[in-house]
PDB file of N, CA, C and O in Angstrom:
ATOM      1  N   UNK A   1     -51.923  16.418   9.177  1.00  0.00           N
ATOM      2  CA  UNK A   1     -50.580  16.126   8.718  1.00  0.00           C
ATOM      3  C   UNK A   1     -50.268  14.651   8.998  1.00  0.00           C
ATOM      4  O   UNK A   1     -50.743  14.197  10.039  1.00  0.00           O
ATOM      5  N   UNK A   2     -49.427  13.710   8.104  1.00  0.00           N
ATOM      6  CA  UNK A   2     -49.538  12.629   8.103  1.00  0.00           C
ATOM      7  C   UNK A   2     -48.103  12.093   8.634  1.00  0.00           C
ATOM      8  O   UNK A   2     -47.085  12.224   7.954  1.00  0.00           O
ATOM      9  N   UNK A   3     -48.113  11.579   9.697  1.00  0.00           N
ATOM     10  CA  UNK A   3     -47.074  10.900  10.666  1.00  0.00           C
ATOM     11  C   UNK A   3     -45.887  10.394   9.658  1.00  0.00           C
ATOM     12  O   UNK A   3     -44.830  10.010  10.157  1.00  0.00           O
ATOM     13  N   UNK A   4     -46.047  10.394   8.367  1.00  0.00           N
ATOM     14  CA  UNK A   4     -44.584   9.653   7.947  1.00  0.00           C
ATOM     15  C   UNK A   4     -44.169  11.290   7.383  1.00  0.00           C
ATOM     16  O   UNK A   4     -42.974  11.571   7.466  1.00  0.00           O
ATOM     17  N   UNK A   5     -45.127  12.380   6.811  1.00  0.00           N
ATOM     18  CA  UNK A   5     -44.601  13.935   6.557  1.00  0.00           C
ATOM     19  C   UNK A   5     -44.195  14.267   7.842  1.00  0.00           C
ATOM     20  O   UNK A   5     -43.241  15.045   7.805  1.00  0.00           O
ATOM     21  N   UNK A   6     -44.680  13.874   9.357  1.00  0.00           N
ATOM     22  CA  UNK A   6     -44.185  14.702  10.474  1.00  0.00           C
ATOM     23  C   UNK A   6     -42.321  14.105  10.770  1.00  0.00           C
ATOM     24  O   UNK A   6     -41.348  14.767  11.133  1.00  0.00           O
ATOM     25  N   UNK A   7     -42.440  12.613  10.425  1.00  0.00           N
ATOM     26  CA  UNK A   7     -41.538  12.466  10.756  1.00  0.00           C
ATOM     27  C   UNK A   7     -40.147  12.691  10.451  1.00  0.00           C
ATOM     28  O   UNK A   7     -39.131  12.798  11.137  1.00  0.00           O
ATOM     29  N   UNK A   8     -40.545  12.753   8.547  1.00  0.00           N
ATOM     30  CA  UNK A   8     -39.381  13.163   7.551  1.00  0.00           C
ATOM     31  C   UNK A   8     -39.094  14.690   7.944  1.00  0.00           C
ATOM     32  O   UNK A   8     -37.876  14.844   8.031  1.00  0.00           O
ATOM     33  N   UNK A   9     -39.581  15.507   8.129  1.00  0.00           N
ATOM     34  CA  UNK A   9     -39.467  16.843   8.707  1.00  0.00           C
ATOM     35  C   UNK A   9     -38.586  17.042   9.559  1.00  0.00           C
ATOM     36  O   UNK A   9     -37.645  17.836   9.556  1.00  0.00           O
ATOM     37  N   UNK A  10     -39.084  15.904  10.691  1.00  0.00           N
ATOM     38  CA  UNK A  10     -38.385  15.869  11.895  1.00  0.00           C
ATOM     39  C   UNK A  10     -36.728  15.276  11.455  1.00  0.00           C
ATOM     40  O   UNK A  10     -35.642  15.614  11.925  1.00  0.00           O
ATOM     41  N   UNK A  11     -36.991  14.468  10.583  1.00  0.00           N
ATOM     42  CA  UNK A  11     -35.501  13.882  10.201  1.00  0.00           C
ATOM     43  C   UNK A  11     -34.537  15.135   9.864  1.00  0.00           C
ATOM     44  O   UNK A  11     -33.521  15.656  10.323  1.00  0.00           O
ATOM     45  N   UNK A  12     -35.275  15.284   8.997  1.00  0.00           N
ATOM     46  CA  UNK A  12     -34.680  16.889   8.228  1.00  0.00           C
ATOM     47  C   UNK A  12     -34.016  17.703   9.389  1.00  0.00           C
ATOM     48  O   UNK A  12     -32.789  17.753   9.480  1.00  0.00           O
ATOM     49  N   UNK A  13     -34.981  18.450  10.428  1.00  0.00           N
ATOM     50  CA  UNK A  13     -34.026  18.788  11.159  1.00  0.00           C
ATOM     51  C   UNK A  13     -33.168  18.751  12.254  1.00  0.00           C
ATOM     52  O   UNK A  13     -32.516  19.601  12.861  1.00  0.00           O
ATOM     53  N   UNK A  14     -33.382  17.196  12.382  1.00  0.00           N
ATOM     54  CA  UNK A  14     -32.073  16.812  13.122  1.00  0.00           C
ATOM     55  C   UNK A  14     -30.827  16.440  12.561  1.00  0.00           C
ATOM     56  O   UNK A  14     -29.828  16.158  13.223  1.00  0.00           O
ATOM     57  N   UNK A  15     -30.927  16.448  10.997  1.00  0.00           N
ATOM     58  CA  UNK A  15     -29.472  15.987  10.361  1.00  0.00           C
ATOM     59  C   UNK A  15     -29.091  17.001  10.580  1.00  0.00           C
ATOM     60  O   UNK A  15     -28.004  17.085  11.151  1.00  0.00           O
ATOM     61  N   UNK A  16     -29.985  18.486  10.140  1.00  0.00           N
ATOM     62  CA  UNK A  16     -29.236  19.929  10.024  1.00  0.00           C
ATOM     63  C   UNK A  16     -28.801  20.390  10.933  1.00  0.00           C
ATOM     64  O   UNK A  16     -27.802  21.111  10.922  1.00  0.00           O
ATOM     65  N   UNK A  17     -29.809  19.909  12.478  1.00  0.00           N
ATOM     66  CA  UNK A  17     -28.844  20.572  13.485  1.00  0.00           C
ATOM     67  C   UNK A  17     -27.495  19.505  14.315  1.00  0.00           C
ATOM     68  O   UNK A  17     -26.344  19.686  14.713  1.00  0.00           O
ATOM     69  N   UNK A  18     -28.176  18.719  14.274  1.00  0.00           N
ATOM     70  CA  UNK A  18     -26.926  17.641  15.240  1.00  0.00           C
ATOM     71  C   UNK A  18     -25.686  16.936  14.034  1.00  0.00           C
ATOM     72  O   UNK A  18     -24.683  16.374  14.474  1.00  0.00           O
ATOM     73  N   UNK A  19     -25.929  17.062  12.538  1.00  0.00           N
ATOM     74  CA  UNK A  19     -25.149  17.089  11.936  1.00  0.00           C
ATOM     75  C   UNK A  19     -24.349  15.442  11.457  1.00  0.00           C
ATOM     76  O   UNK A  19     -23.246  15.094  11.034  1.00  0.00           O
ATOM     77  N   UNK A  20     -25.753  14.715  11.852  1.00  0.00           N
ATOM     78  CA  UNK A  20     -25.616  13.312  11.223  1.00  0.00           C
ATOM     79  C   UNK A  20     -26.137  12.859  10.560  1.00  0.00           C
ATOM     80  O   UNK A  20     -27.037  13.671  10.353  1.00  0.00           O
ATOM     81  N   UNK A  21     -26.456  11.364   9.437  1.00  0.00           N
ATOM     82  CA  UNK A  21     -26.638  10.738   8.380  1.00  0.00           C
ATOM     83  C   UNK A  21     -28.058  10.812   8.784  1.00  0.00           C
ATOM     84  O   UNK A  21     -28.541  10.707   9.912  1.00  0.00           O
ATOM     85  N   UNK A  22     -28.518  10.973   7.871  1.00  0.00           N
ATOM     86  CA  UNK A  22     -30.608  10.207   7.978  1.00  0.00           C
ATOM     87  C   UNK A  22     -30.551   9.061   8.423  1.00  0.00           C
ATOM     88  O   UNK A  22     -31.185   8.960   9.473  1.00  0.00           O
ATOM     89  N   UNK A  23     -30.144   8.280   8.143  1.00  0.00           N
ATOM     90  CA  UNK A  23     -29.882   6.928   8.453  1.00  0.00           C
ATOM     91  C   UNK A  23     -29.929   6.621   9.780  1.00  0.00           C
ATOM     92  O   UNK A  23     -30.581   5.710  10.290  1.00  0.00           O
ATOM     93  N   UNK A  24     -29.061   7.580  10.443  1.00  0.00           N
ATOM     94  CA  UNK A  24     -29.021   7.547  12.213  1.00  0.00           C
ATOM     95  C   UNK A  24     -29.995   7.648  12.604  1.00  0.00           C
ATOM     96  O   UNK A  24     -30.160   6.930  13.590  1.00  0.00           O
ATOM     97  N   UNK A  25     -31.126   8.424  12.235  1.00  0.00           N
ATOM     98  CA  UNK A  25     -32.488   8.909  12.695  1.00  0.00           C
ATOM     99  C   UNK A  25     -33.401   7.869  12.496  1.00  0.00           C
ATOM    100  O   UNK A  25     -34.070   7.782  11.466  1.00  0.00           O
ATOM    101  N   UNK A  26     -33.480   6.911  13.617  1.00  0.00           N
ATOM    102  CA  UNK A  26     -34.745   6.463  13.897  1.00  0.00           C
ATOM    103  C   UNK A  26     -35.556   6.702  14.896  1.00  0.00           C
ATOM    104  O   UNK A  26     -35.097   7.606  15.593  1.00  0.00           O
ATOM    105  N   UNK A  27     -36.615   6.272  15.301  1.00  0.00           N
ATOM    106  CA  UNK A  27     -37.505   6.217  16.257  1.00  0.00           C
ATOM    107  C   UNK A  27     -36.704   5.583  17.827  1.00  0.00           C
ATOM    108  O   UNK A  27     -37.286   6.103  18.779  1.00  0.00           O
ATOM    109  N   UNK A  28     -36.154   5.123  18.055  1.00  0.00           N
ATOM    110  CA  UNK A  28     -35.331   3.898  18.877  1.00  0.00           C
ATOM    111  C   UNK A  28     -33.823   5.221  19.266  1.00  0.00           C
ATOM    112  O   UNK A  28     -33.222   5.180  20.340  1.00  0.00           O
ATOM    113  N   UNK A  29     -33.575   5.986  18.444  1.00  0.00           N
ATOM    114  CA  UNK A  29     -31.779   6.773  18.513  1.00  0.00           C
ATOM    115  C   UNK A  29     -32.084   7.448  19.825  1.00  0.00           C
ATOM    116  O   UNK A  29     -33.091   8.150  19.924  1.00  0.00           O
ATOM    117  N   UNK A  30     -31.205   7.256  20.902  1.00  0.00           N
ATOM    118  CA  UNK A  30     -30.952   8.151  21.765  1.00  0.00           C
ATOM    119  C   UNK A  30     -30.573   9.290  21.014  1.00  0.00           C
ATOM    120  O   UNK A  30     -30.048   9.155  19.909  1.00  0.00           O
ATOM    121  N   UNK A  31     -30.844  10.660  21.632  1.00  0.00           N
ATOM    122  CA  UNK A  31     -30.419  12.054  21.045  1.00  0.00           C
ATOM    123  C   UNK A  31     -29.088  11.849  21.606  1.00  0.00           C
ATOM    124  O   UNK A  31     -28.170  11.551  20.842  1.00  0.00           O
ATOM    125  N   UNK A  32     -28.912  11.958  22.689  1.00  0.00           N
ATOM    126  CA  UNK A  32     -27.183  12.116  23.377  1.00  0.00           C
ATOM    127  C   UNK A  32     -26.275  11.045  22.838  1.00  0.00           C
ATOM    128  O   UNK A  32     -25.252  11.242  22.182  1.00  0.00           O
ATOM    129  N   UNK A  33     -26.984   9.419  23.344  1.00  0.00           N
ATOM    130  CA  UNK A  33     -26.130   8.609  23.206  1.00  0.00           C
ATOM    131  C   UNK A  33     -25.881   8.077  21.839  1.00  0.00           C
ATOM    132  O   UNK A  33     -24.716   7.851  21.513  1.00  0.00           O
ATOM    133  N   UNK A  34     -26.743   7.879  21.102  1.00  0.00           N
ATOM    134  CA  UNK A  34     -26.608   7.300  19.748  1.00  0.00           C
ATOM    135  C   UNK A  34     -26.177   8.772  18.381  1.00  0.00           C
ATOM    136  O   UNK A  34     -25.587   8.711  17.303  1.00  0.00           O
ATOM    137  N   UNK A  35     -26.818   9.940  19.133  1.00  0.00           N
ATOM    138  CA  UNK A  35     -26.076  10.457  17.852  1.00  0.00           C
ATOM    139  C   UNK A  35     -25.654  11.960  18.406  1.00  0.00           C
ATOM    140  O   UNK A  35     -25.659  12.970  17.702  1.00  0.00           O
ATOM    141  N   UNK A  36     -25.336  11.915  19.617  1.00  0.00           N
ATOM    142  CA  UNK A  36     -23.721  12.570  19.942  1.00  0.00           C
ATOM    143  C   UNK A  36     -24.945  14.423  20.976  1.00  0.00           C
ATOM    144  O   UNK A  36     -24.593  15.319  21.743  1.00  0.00           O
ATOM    145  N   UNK A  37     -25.689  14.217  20.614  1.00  0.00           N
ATOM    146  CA  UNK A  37     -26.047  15.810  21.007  1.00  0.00           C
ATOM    147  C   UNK A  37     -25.966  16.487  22.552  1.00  0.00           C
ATOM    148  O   UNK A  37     -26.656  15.997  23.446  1.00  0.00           O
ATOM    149  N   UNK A  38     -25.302  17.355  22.750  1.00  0.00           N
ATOM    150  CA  UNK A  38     -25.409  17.326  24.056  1.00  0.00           C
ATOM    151  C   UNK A  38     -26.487  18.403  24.627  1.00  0.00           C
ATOM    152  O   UNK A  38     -26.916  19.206  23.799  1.00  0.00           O
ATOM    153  N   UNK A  39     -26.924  18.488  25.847  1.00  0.00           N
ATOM    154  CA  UNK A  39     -27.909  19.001  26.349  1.00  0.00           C
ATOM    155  C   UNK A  39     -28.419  20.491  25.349  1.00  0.00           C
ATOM    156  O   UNK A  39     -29.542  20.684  24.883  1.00  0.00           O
ATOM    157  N   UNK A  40     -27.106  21.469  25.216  1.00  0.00           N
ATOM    158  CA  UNK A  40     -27.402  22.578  24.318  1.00  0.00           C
ATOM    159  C   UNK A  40     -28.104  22.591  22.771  1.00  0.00           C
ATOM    160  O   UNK A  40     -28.972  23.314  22.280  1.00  0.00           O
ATOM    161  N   UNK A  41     -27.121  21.164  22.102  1.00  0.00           N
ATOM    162  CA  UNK A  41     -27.661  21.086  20.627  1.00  0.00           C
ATOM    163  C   UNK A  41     -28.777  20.670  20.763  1.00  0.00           C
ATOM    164  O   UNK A  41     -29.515  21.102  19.878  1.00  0.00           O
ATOM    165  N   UNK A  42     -29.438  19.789  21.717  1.00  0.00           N
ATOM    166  CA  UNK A  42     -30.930  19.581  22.015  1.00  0.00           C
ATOM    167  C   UNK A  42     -31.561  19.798  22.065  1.00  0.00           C
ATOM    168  O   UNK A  42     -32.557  19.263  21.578  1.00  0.00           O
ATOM    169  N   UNK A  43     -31.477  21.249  23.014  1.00  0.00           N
ATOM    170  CA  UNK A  43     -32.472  22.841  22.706  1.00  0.00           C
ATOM    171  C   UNK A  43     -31.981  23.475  21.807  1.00  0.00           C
ATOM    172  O   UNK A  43     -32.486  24.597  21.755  1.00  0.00           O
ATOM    173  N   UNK A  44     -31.064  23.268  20.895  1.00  0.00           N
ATOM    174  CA  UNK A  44     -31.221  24.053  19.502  1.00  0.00           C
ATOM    175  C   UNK A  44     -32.556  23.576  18.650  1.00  0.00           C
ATOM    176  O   UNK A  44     -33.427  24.128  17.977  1.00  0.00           O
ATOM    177  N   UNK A  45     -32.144  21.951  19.154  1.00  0.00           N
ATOM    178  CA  UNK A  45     -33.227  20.927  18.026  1.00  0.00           C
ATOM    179  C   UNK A  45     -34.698  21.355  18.347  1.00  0.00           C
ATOM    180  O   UNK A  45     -35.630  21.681  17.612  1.00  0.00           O
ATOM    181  N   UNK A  46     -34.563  21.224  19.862  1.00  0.00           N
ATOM    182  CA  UNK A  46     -36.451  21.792  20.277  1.00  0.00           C
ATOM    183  C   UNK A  46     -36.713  23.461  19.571  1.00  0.00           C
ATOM    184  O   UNK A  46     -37.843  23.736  19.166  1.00  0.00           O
ATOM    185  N   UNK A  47     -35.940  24.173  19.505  1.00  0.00           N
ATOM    186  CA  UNK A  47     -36.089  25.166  18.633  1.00  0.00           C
ATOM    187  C   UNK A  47     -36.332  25.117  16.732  1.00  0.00           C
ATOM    188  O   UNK A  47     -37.022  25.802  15.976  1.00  0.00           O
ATOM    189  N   UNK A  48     -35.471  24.056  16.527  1.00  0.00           N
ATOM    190  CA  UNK A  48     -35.655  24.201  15.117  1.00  0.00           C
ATOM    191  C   UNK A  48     -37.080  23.472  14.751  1.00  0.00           C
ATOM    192  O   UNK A  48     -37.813  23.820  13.825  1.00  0.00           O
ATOM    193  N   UNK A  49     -37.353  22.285  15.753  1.00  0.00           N
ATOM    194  CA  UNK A  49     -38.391  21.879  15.769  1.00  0.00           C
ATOM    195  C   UNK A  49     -40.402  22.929  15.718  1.00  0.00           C
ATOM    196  O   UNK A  49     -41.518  22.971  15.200  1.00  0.00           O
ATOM    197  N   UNK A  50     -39.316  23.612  16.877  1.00  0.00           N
ATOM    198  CA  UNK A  50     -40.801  24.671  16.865  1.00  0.00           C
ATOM    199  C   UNK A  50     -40.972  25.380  15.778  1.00  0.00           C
ATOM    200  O   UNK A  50     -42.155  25.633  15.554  1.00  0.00           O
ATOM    201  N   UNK A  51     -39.842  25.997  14.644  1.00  0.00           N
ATOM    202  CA  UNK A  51     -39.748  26.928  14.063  1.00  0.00           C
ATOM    203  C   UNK A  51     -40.271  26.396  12.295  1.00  0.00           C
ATOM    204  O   UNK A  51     -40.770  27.032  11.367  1.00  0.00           O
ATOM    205  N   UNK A  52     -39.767  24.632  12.485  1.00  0.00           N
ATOM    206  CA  UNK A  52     -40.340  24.259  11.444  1.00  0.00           C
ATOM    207  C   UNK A  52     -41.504  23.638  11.518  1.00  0.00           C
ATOM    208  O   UNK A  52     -41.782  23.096  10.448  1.00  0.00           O
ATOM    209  N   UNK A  53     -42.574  23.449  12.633  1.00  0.00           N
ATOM    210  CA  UNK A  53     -43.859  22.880  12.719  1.00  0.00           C
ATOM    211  C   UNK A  53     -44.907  24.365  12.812  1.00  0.00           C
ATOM    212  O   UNK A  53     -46.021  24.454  12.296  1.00  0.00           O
ATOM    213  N   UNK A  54     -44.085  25.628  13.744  1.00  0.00           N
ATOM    214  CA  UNK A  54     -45.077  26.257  14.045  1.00  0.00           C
ATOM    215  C   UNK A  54     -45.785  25.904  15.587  1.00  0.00           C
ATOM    216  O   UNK A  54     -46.922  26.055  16.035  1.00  0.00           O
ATOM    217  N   UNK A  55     -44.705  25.443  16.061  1.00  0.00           N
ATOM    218  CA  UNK A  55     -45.394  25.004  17.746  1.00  0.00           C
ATOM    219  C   UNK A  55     -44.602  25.817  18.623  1.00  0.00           C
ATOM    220  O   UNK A  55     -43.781  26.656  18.253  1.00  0.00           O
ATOM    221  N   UNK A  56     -45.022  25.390  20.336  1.00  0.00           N
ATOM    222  CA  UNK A  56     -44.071  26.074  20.727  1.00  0.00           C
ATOM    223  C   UNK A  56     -43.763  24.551  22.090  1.00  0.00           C
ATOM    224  O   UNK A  56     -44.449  24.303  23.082  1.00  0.00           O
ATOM    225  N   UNK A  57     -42.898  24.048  21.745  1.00  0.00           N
ATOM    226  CA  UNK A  57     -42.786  22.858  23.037  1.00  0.00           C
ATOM    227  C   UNK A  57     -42.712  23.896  24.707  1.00  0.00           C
ATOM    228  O   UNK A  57     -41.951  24.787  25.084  1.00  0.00           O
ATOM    229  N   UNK A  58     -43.806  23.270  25.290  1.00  0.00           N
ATOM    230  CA  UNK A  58     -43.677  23.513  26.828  1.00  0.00           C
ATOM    231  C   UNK A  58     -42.275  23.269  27.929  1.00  0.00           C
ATOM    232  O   UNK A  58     -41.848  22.133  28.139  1.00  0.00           O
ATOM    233  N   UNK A  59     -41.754  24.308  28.471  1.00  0.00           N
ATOM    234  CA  UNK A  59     -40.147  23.357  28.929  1.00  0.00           C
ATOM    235  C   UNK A  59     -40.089  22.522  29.383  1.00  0.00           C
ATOM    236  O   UNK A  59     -39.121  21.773  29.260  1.00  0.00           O
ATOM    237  N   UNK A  60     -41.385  22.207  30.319  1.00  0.00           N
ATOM    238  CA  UNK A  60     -41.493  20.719  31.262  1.00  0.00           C
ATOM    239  C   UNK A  60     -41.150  19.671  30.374  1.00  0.00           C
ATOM    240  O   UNK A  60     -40.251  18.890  30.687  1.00  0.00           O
ATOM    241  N   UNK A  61     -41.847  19.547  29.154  1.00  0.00           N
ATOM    242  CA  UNK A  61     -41.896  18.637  28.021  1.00  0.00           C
ATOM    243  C   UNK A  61     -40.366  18.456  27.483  1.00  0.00           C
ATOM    244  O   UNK A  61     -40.025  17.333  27.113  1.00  0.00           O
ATOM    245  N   UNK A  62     -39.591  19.357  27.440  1.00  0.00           N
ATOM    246  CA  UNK A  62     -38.434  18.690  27.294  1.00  0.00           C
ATOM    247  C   UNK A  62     -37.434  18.153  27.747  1.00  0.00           C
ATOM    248  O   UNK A  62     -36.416  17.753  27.181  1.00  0.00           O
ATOM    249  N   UNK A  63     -37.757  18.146  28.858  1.00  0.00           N
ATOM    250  CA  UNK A  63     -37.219  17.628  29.879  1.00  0.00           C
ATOM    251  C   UNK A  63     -37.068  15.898  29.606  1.00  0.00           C
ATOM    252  O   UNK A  63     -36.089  15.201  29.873  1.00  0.00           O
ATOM    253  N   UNK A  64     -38.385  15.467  28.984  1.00  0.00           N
ATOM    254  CA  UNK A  64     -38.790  14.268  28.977  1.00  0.00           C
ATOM    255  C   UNK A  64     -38.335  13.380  27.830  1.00  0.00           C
ATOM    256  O   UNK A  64     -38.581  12.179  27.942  1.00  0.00           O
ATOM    257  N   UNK A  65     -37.662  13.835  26.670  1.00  0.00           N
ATOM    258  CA  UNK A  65     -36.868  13.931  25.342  1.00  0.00           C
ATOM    259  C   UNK A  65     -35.831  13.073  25.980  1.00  0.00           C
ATOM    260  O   UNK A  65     -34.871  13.185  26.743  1.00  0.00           O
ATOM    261  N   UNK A  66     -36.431  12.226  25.356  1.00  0.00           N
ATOM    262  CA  UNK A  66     -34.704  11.148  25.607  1.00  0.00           C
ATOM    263  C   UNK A  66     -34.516  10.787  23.621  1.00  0.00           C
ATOM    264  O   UNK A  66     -33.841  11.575  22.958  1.00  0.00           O
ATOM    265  N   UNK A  67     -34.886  10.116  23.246  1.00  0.00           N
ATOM    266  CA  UNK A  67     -35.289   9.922  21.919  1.00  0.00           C
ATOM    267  C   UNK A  67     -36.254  10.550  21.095  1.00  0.00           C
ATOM    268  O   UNK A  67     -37.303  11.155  21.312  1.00  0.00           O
ATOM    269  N   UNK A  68     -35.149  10.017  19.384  1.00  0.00           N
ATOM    270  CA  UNK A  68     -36.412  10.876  18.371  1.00  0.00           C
ATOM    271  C   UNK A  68     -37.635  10.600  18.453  1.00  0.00           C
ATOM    272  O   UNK A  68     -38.440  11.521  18.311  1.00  0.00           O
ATOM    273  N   UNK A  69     -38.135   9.163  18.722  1.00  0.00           N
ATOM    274  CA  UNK A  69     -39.652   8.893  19.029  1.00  0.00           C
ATOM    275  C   UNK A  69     -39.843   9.724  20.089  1.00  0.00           C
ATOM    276  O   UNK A  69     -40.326  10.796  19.724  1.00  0.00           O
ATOM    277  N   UNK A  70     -39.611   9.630  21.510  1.00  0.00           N
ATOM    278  CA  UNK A  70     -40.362  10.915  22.505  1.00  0.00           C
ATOM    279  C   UNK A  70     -40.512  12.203  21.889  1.00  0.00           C
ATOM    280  O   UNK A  70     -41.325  13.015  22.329  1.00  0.00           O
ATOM    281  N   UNK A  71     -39.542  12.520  20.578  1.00  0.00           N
ATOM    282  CA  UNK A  71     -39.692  14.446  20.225  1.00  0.00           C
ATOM    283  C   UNK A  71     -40.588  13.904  19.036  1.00  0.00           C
ATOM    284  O   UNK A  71     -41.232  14.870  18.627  1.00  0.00           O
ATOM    285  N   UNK A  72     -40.912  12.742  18.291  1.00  0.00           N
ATOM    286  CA  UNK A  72     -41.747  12.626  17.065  1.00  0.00           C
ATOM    287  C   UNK A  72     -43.252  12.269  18.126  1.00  0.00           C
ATOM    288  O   UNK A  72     -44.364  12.624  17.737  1.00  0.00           O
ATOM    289  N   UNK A  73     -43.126  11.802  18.982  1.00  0.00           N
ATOM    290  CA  UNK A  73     -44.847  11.970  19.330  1.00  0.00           C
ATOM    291  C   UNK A  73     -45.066  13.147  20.108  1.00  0.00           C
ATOM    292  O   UNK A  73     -46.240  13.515  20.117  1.00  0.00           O
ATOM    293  N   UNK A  74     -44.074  13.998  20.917  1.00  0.00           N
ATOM    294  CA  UNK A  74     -44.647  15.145  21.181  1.00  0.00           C
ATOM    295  C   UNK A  74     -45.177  15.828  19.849  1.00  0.00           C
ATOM    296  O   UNK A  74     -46.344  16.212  19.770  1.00  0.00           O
ATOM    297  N   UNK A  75     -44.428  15.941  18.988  1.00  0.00           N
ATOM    298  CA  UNK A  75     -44.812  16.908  17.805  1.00  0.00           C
ATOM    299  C   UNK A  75     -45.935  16.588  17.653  1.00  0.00           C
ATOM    300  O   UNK A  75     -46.776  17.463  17.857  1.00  0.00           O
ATOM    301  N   UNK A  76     -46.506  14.919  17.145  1.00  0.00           N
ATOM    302  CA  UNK A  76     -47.838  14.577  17.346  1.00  0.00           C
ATOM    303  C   UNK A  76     -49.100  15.432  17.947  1.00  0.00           C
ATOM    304  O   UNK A  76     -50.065  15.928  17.365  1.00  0.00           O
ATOM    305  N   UNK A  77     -48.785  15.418  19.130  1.00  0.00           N
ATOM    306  CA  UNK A  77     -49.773  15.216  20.296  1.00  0.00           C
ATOM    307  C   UNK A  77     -49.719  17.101  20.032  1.00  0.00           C
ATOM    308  O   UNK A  77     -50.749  17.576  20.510  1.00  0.00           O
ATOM    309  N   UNK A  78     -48.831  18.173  19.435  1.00  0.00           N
ATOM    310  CA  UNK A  78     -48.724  19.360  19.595  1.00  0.00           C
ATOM    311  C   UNK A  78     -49.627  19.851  18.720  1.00  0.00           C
ATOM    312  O   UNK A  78     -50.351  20.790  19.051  1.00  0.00           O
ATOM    313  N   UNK A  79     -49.706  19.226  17.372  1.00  0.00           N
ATOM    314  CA  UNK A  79     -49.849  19.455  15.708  1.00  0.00           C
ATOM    315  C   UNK A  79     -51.188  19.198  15.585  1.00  0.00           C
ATOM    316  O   UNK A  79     -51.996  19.654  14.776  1.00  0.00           O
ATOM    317  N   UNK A  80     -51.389  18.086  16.857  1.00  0.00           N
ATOM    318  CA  UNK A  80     -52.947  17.218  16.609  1.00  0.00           C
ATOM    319  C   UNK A  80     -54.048  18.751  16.503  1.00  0.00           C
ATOM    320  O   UNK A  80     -55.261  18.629  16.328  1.00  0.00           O
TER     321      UNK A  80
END
């Protein structure tokens, strides 16, 4: 799977769950600070995430989710 399909995916469902512009979604966006999510909608996102890759994120691992890049290279490193 090719890192710009993992990432548009990933875009996809963070507009649907946290409920902001594509635009907001870069690599660099804090989840909390730049586009509002708080700890709960976060683990909604690690859920919608699993449900649309087919993974299952480890909990330790989310712990470590500060930004969409930290949840776009876990997916990476999951998918590999």
């Amino acid at each position: 799977m090719a890192d710009d399909d993992i990432f548009d995916r990933l875009t996809t469902c963070t507009v649907e769950v946290l409920q902001v512009k594509p635009e907001s979604v870069t690599q660099d966006a804090n989840l909390a600070d730049d586009l509002g999510a708080s700890s709960l909608i976060q683990v909604e996102l690690v859920m919608a995430v699993e449900e649309e890759f087919g993974i299952s994120v480890p909990d330790e691992s989310v712990e470590d989710i500060r930004t969409v890049g930290d949840l776009h290279r876990l997916i990476l490193s999951l998918v590999a």
